[in-house]
C-alpha positions, 0 to 999 in steps of 0.5 A: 112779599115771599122774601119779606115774609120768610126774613130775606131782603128782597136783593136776595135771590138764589137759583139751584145749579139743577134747575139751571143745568135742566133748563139749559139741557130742555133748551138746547133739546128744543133747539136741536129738534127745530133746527132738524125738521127745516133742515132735513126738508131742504135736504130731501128738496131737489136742489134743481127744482128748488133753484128754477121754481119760484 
């Protein structure tokens, strides 16, 4: 409707460079931050322990 009325067709479509750029930096942000708990707990686990619990 948004396209209609401001005279675009509707297979038009356009995306800033900053928006993608910002997005890509807040996903990778978000990933680095949940690999870093999970991984920084299995550090600190003793690995003896870890092997003979179950």
């Amino acid at each position: 409707m948004q396209h209609a009325m401001f005279g675009q067709r509707l297979g038009d479509f356009s995306l800033p460079a900053g928006i993608i750029g910002l997005s890509l930096a807040g996903i990778t942000l978000a990933a680095v931050l949940a690999a870093i708990w999970p991984a920084r707990r299995a550090a600190r686990t003793d690995m003896l322990a870890a092997i003979a619990g179950e």
